[in-house]
RONU-455404 format. One record per residue (C-alpha): residue in three letters; y, x, z. Coordinates in pm, whole numbers, padded with zeros to 5 digits, always signed. Layout:
<recs>
ALAYXZ;...
</recs>
This chain:
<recs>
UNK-03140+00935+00667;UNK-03334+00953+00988;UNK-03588+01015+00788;UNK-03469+01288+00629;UNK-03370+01493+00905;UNK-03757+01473+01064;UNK-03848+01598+00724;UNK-03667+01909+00728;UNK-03654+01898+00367;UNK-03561+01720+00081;UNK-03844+01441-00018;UNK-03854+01284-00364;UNK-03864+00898-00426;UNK-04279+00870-00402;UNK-04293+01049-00066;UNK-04027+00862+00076;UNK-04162+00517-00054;UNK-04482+00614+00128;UNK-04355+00689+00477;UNK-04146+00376+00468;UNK-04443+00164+00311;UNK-04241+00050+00046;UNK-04560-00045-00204;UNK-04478-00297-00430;UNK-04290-00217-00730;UNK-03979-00457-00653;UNK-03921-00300-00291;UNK-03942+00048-00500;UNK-03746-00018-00760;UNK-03507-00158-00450;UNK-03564+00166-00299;UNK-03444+00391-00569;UNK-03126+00175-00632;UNK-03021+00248-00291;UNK-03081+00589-00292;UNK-02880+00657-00598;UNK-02599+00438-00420;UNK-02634+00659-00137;UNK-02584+00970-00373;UNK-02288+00793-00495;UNK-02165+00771-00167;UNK-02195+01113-00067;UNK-02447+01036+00235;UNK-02722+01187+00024;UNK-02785+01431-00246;UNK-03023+01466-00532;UNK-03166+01799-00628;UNK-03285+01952-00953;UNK-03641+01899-00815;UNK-03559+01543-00757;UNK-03557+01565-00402;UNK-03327+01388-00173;UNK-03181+01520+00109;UNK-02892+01554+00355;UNK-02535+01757+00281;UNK-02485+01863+00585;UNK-02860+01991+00575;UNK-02798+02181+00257;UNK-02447+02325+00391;UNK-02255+02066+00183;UNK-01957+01856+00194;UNK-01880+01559+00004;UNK-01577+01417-00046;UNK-01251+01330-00343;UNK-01056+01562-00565;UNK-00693+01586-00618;UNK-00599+01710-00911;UNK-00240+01917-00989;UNK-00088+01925-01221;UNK-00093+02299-01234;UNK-00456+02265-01313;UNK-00622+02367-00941;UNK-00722+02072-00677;UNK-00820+02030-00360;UNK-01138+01849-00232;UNK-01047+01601+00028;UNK-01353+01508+00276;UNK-01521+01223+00293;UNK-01601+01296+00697;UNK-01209+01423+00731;UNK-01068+01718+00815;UNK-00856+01981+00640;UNK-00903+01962+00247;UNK-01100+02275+00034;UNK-00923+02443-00220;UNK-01082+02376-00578;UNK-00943+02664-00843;UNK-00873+02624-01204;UNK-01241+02744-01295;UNK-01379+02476-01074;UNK-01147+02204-01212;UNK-01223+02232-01597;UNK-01588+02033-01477;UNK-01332+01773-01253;UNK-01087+01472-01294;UNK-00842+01385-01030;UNK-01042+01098-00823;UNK-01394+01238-00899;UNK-01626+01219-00584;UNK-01818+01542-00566;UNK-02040+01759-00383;UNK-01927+02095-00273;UNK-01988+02463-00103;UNK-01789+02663+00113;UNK-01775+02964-00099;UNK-01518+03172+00085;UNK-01099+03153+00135;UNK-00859+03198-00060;UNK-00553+03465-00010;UNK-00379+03213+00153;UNK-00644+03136+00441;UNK-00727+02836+00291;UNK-01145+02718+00260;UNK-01242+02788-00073;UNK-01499+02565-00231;UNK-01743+02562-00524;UNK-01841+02248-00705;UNK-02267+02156-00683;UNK-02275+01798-00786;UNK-02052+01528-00934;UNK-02158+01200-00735;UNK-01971+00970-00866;UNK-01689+00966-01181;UNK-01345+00821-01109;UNK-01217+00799-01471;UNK-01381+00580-01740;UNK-01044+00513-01877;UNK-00737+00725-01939;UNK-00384+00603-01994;UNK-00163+00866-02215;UNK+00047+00987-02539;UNK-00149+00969-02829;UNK-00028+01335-03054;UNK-00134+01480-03359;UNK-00100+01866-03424;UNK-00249+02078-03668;UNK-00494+01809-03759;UNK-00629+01787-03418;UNK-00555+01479-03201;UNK-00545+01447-02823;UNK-00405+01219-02548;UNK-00219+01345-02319;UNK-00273+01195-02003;UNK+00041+00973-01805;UNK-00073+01102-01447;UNK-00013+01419-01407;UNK-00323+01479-01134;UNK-00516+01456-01474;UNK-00467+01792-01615;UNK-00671+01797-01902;UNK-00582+01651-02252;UNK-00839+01392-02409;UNK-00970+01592-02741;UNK-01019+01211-02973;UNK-01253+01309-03287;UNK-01068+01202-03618;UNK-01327+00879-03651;UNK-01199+00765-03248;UNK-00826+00743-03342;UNK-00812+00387-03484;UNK-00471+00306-03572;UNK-00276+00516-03311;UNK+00070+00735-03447;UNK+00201+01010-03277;UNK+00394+00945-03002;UNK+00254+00599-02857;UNK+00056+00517-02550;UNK-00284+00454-02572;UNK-00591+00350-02381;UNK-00880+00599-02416;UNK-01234+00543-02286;UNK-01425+00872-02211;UNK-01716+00942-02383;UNK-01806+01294-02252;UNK-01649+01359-01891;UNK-01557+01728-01876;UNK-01807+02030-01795;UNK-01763+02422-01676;UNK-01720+02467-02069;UNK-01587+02196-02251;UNK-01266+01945-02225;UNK-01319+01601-02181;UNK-01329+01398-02487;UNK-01255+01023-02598;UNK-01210+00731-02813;UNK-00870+00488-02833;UNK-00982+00173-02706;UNK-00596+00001-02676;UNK-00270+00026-02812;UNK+00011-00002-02596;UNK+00322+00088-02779;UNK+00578+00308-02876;UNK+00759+00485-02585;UNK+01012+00306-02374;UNK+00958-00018-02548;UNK+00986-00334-02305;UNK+00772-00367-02017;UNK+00587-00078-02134;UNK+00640+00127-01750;UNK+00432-00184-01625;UNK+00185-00210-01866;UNK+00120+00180-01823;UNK+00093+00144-01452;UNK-00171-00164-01448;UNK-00373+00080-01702;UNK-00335+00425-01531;UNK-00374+00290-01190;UNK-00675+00088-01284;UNK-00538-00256-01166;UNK-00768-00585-01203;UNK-00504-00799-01448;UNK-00749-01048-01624;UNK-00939-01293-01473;UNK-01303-01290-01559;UNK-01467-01608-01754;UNK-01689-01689-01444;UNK-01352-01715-01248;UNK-01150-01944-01483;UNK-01445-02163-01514;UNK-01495-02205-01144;UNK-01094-02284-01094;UNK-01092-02491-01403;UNK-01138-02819-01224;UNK-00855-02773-00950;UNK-00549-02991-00999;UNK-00221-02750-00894;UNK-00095-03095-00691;UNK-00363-03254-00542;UNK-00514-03126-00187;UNK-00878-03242-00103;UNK-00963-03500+00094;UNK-01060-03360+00411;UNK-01169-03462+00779;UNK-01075-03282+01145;UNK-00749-03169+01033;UNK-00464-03219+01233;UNK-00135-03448+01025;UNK+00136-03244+01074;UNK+00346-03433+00764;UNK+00599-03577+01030;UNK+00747-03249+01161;UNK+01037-03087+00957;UNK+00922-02747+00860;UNK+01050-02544+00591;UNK+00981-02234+00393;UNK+01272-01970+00371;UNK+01254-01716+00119;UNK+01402-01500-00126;UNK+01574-01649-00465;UNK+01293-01547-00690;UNK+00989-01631-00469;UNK+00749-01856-00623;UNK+00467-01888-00438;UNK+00517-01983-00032;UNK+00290-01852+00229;UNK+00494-01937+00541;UNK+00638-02235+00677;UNK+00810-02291+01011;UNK+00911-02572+01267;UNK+01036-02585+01655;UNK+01134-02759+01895;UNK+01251-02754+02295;UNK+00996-02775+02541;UNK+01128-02849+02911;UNK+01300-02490+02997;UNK+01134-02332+02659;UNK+01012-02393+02357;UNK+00721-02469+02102;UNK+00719-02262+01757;UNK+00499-02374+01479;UNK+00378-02142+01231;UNK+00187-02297+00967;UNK+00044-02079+00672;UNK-00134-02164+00388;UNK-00523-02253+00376;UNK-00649-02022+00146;UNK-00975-01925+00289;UNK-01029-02338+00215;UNK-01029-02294-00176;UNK-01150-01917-00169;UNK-01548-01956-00075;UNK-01695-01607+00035;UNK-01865-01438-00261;UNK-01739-01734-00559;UNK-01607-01578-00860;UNK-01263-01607-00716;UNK-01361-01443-00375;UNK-01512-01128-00551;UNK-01236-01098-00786;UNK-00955-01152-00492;UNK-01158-00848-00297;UNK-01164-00656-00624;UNK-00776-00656-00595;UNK-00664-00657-00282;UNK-00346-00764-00273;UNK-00082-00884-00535;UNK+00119-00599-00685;UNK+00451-00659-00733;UNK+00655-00465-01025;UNK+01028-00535-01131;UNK+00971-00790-01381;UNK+00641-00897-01314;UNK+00367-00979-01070;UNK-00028-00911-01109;UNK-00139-01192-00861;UNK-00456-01148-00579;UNK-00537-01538-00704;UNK-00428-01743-01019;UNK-00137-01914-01048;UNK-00259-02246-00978;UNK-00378-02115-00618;UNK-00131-01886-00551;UNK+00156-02105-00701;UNK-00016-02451-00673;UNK-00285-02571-00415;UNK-00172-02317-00180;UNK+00179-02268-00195;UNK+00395-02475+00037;UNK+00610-02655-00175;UNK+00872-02900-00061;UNK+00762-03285-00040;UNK+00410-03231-00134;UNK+00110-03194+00121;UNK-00092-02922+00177;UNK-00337-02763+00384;UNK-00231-02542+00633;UNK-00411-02288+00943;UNK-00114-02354+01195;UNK-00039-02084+01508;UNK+00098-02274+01792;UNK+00330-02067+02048;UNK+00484-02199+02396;UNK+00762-01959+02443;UNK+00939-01950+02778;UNK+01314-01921+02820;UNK+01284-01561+02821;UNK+01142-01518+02519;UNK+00806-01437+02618;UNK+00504-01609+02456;UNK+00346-01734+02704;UNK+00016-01963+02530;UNK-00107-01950+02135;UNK-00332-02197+01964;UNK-00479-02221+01644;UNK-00527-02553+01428;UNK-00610-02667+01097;UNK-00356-02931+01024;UNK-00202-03095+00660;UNK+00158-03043+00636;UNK+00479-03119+00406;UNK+00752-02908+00386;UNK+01118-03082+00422;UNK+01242-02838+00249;UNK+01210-02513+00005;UNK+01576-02279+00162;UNK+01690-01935+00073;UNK+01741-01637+00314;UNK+02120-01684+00193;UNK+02153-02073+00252;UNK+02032-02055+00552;UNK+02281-01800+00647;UNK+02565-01982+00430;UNK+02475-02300+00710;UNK+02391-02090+01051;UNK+02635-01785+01061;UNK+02882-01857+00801;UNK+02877-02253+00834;UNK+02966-02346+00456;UNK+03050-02694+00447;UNK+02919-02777+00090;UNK+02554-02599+00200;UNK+02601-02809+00536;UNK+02677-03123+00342;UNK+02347-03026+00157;UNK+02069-02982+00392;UNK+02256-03213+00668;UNK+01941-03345+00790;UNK+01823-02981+00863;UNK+02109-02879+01037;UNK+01956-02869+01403;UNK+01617-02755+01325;UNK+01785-02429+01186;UNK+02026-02404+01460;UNK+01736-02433+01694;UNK+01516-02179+01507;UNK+01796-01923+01533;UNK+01844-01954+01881;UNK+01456-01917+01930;UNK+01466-01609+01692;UNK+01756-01438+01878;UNK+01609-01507+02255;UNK+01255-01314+02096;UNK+01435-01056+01926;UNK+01625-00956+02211;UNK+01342-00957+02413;UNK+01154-00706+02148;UNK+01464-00475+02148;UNK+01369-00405+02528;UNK+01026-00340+02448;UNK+01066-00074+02172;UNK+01177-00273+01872;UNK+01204+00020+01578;UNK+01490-00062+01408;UNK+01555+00217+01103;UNK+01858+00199+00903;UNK+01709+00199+00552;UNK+01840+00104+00272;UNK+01593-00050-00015;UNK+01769-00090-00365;UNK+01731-00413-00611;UNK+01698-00318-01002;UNK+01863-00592-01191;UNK+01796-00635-01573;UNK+01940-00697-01921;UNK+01809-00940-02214;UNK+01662-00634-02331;UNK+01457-00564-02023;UNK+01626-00222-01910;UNK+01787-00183-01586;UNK+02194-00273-01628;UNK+02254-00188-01244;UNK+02075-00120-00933;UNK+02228-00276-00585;UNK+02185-00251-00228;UNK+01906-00560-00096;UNK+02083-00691+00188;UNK+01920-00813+00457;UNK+02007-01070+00677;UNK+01938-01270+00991;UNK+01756-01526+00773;UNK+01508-01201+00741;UNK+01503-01139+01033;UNK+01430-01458+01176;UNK+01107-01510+00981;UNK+00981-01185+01051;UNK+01020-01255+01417;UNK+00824-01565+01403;UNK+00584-01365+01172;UNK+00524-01064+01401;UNK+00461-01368+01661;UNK+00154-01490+01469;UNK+00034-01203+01368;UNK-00008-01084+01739;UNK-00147-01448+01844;UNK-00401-01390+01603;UNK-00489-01050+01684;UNK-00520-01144+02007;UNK-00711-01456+01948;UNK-00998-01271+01747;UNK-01035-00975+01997;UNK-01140-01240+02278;UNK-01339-01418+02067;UNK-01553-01070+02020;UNK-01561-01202+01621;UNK-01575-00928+01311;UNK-01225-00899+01193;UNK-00944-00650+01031;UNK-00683-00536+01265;UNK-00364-00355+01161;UNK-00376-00044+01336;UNK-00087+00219+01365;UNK-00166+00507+01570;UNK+00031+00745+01784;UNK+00208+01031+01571;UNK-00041+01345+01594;UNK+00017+01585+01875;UNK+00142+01819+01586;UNK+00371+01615+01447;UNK+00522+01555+01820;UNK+00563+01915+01866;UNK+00757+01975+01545;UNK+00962+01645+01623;UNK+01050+01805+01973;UNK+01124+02134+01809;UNK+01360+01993+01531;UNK+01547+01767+01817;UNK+01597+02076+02035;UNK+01834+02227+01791;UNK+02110+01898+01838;UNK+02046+01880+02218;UNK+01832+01601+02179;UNK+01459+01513+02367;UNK+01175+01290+02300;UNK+01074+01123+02670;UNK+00682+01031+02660;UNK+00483+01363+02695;UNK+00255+01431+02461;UNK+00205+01057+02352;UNK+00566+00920+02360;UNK+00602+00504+02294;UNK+00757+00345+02073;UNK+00995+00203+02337;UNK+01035+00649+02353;UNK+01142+00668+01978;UNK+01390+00324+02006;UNK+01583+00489+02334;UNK+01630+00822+02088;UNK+01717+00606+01803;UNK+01990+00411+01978;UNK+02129+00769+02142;UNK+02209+00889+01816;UNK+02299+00532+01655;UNK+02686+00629+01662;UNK+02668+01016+01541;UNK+02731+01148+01207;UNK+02348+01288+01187;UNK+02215+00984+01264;UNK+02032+00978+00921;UNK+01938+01285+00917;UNK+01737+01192+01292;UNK+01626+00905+01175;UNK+01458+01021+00849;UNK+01277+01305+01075;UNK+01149+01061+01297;UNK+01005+00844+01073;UNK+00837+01134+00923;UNK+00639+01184+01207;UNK+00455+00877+01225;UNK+00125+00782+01031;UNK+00020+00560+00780;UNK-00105+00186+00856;UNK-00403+00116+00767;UNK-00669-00182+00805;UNK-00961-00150+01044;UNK-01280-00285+01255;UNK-01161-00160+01541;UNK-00867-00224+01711;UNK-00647+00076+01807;UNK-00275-00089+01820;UNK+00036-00094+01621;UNK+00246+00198+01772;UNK+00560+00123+01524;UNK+00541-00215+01627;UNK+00469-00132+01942;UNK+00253-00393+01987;UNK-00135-00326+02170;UNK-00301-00534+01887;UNK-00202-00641+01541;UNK-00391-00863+01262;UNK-00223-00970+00904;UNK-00260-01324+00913;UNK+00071-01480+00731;UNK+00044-01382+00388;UNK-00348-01443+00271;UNK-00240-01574-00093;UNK-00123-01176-00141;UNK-00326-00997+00070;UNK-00743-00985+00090;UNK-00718-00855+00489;UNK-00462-01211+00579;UNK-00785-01401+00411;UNK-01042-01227+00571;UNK-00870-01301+00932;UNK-00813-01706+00816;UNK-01192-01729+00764;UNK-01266-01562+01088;UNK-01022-01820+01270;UNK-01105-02145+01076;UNK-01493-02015+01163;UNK-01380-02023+01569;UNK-01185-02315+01522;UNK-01493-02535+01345;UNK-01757-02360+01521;UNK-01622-02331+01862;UNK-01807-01963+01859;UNK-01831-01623+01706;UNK-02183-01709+01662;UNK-02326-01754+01293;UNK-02026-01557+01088;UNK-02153-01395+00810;UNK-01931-01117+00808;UNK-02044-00796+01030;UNK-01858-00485+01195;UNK-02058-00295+00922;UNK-01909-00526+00620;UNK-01544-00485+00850;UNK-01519-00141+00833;UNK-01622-00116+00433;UNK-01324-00399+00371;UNK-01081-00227+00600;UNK-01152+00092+00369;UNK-01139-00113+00046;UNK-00781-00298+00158;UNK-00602+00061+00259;UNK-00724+00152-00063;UNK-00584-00126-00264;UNK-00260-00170-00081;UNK-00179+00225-00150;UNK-00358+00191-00491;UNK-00029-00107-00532;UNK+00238+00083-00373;UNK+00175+00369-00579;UNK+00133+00163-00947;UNK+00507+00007-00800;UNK+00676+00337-00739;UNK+00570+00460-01018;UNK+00720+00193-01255;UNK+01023+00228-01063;UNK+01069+00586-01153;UNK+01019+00548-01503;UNK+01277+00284-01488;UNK+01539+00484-01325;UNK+01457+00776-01513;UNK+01524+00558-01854;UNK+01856+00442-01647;UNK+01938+00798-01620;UNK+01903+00912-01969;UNK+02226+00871-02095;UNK+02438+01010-01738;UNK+02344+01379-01838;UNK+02616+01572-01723;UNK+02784+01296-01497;UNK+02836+01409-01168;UNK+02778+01168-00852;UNK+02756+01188-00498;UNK+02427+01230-00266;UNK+02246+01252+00054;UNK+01958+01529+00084;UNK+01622+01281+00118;UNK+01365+01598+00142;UNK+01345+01956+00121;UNK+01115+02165+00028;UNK+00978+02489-00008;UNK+01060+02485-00424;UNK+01422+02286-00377;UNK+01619+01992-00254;UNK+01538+01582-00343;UNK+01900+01429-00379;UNK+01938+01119-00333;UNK+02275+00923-00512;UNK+02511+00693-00354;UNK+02502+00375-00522;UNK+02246+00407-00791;UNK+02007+00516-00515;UNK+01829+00734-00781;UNK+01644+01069-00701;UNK+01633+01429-00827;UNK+01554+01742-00769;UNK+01802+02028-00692;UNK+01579+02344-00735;UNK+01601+02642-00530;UNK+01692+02886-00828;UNK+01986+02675-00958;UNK+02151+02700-00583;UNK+02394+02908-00560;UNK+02352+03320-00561;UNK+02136+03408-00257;UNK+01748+03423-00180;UNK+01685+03039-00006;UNK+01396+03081+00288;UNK+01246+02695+00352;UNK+01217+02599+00740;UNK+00984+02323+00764;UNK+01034+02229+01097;UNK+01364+02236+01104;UNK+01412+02074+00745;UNK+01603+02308+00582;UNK+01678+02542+00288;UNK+01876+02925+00437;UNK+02042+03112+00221;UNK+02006+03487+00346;UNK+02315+03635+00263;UNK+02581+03360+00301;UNK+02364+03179+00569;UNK+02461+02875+00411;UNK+02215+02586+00495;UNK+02099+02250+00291;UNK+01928+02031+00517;UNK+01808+01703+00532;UNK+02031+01414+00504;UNK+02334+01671+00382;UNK+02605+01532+00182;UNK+02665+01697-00184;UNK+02768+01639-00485;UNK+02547+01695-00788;UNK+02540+01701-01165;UNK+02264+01531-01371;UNK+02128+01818-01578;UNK+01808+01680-01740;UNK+01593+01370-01743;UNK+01224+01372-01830;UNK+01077+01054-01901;UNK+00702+01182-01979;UNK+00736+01410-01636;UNK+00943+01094-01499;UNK+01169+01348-01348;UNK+01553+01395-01328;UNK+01677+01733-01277;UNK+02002+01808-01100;UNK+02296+02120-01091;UNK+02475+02153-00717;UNK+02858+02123-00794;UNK+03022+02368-00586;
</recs>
């Protein structure tokens, strides 16, 4: 790239080649492979001539579409900043996800940058997940994500056995152009609509999810026995210490295991997590694959695992009574609460004993004699770790602990796989506890690899954006209310607010705002803090059979801990900051495939309430209506602004809030109403709702 810029033009592949003194015809064929990469990857661009040069030399910006459904897009850049507006002419050559070159060709009415499409880079789609329909002797699939506005045209000889009305799988064989629609060829069946499991098995298609494991994989795993550890040397025996795992009813694979124990005026709190980065060799079959995901994704009824099952619930899960390898954080806590040393070992434990959040809280809080009579020999360990948990916790609650009242929901299911009724997911201080001890670690080891000066993944959560601030202060003006903290207020700042307005009748509504204003998390070289945890630096270390960035931070420990220094890792800030990219990526890649099922599961829950009228909280407005939100069922819908009642409706975004003009009457967030459900749209995954006056 230096290069290119002393050139003041774009070179082709023989010029370059010759002012690097790349000669032989390996290095060149080397050569050219990395340039096309580079094209790929937006820092370069090809011309018609063949040349390669700079974008920002040729008054170009590179970056991702996002399609609408409407059939524009916007062109999100790769170097940040606002997005471009793409129009419907530009988008019949696009797909939603496409990485693309681009001109600034002028603004739209609205202001906005306008831009005009020069190169495709790089294709998102090789796949398509959608309704197969037949009409007038012409097929097409129409795709399930909506961002994908165009419908597959399939030739007559490309339909296999599909009917009208199923999902398919169709491969692309021509991506779209400036004149033509894309076209394809069914490659899977999936099923009729709404059968069984079908929401998942859309999701893992649409959203692209690794769910098989390659050949090279299964033959590298194939000689692990699920119950038998390794024999192994410099590990310290931790198989005489009572730890146990504590977890939800349907958890099957254990991460986490904890132990303490008084210490003078304080205490000592073990935290031992699995070994994974033990089993999981950097760049095996296993490793690549595990990178390739990400993380686990979780659906309702089923799990697409970051390792096979017998890692993830075998070798490395911490069963009860078996031994297993562990990376153990080691915190001397004094009577405050305050850690006050962390250590990390590799040690071989056994866990006493596999407990439930609600046995443990059956024993502890509610002290159920036939639970008691149970896990007798536990007894004091657990009364010990929840006096440990509730000395931290209070400690954290003085230093900005963000405590939001939100309520997640629990779909549980029928023999025939539909939802039969969604509940509240309670949590208690058996949650609590091991998220304390959690939080703990994850600091230790945060802090750990930033003295150590080692390449490593932090969790970073930055400051809300001064914009964001000034809305928030705006918004909190109208109730009499102030954010302290300037223009960069703590989180300590946001907990004072929150526990002001703990005991009034808007506290939702306040709390929903400010949790609007804060960023995303994401994963990252450099450390930058964890503002909603308020904590100055943050790694995920506790969960590395689910997530890449907890196994990336293990090997990064277990390489200080063998090696004594930084020196001789393998992994650089360079290869850092391209898996901090590629874990945001796959953790919002999961979240999304999740929600999504969920919808389509709610909206198939909804079907047959048309015209039932329920109860509901206002969860967003916007400019085009209200989100409802309904007690109970915790299902939502959209209210929109033409079926309100008989008045022109003016949207305040800062204020979060729908005016009527002529009554002045006002639907804001978090208001209380009562609705009617009007329609449900399961190919839209939409419900629809009527305001009852």
């Amino acid at each position: 790239m230096a290069f290119l810029r002393s050139c003041n033009k774009p070179r082709k592949l023989k010029h370059i080649a010759e002012s690097l003194q790349v000669r032989s015809s390996d290095e060149r064929a080397a050569l050219s492979k990395r340039l096309k990469a580079m094209v790929r990857d937006g820092q370069l661009i090809r011309n018609r001539r063949e040349g390669y040069g700079l974008l920002d030399k040729m008054d170009l910006i590179a970056g991702r579409v996002l399609g609408h459904p409407d059939g524009y897009g916007f062109l999100r850049p790769d170097a940040g900043g606002d997005d471009l507006y793409l129009s419907a002419r530009e988008m019949r050559a696009l797909l939603h996800g496409d990485h693309v070159a681009v001109r600034v060709a002028g603004h739209d009415r609205k202001g906005r940058r306008e831009a005009s499409l020069v190169e495709v880079l790089e294709r998102a789609n090789s796949k398509i997940v959608g309704r197969f329909f037949l009409e007038d002797h012409v097929s097409f699939v129409v795709p399930d994500n909506r961002r994908i506005h165009q419908d597959i045209f399939i030739a007559q000889e490309n339909r296999g056995q599909a009917k009208a009305g199923q999902f398919v799988v169709a491969e692309l064989l021509r991506q779209p152009d400036r004149h033509t629609q894309p076209i394809g060829k069914i490659i899977e069946l999936l099923g009729d609509h709404a059968a069984p499991g079908m929401a998942t098995d859309i999701a893992i298609r649409s959203y692209e999810l690794p769910h098989e494991w390659p050949e090279d994989l299964v033959d590298e795993i194939s000689s692990l026995d699920p119950d038998k550890i390794p024999e192994t040397t410099g590990r310290q025996d931790l198989r005489s210490l009572a730890f146990v795992t504590i977890d939800g009813e349907d958890a099957r694979d254990f991460d986490d295991a904890v132990y303490c124990e008084r210490q003078g005026a304080g205490w000592r709190l073990l935290v031992a997590i699995a070994d994974v980065s033990h089993y999981v060799q950097r760049d095996s079959a296993l490793d690549q694959e595990a990178e390739l995901r990400g993380t686990s994704v979780y659906f309702p009824q089923r799990v697409v695992p970051m390792l096979p099952e017998v890692l993830s619930n075998g070798l490395c899960s911490l069963k009860p009574e078996v031994d297993r390898l562990c990376i153990v954080c080691e915190l001397h806590i004094d009577k405050q609460g305050r850690v006050k040393q962390h250590r990390f070992l590799q040690g071989i434990m056994r866990s006493a004993a596999r407990l439930t959040y609600t046995d443990v809280v059956a024993m502890v809080i509610d002290k159920d004699k036939a639970i008691i009579e149970r896990y007798q020999t536990l007894l004091s360990q657990l009364q010990d770790l929840f006096a440990l948990f509730r000395l931290m916790h209070k400690r954290r609650a003085k230093h900005g602990l963000l405590d939001f009242d939100a309520t997640e929901a629990k779909l549980l299911f029928n023999e025939a796989g539909t939802i039969k009724s969604i509940e509240p997911l309670v949590r208690n201080d058996a949650h609590r506890l091991i998220e304390e001890f959690m939080l703990a670690a994850n600091v230790a080891a945060a802090d750990y690899l930033l003295a150590a000066e080692i390449p490593a993944l932090y969790r970073n959560h930055e400051t809300p954006k001064e914009e964001k601030i000034t809305n928030l202060r705006e918004f909190l003006g109208e109730f009499g209310l102030s954010l302290a903290g300037g223009d960069e207020p703590s989180a300590r700042d946001y907990a004072a607010l929150i526990e002001i307005v703990r005991q009034r009748d808007d506290a939702h509504l306040i709390e929903m705002v400010l949790l609007r204003s804060m960023p995303m998390a994401v994963y990252e070289q450099k450390n930058l803090g964890h503002f909603g945890l308020a904590f100055d630096a943050y790694a995920h270390f506790t969960s590395p059979i689910r997530r890449y960035p907890d196994l990336l931070v293990h090997r990064a420990i277990r390489h200080l801990l063998i090696n004594k220094t930084s020196e001789g890792f393998t992994y650089t800030k360079e290869d850092m900051t391209r898996l901090g990219e590629s874990c945001s990526m796959t953790e919002r890649r999961a979240e999304e495939a999740s929600r999504d099922v969920v919808q389509r599961l709610k909206c198939e829950y909804m079907q047959d309430k048309v015209g039932e009228i329920f109860d509901g909280t206002v969860s967003s407005v916007t400019g085009f209506g209200l989100f409802v939100e309904l007690d109970d069922v915790f299902i939502e819908g959209l209210v929109h602004v033409t079926s309100l009642p008989n008045d022109y409706y003016h949207y305040d975004a800062i204020g979060h809030r729908m005016r009527g003009e002529r009554t002045g009457k006002t639907y804001r967030l978090a208001s209380r109403i009562k609705v009617q459900v009007a329609r449900v749209n399961l190919d839209d995954k939409k419900i629809d709702f009527d305001l009852v006056k």
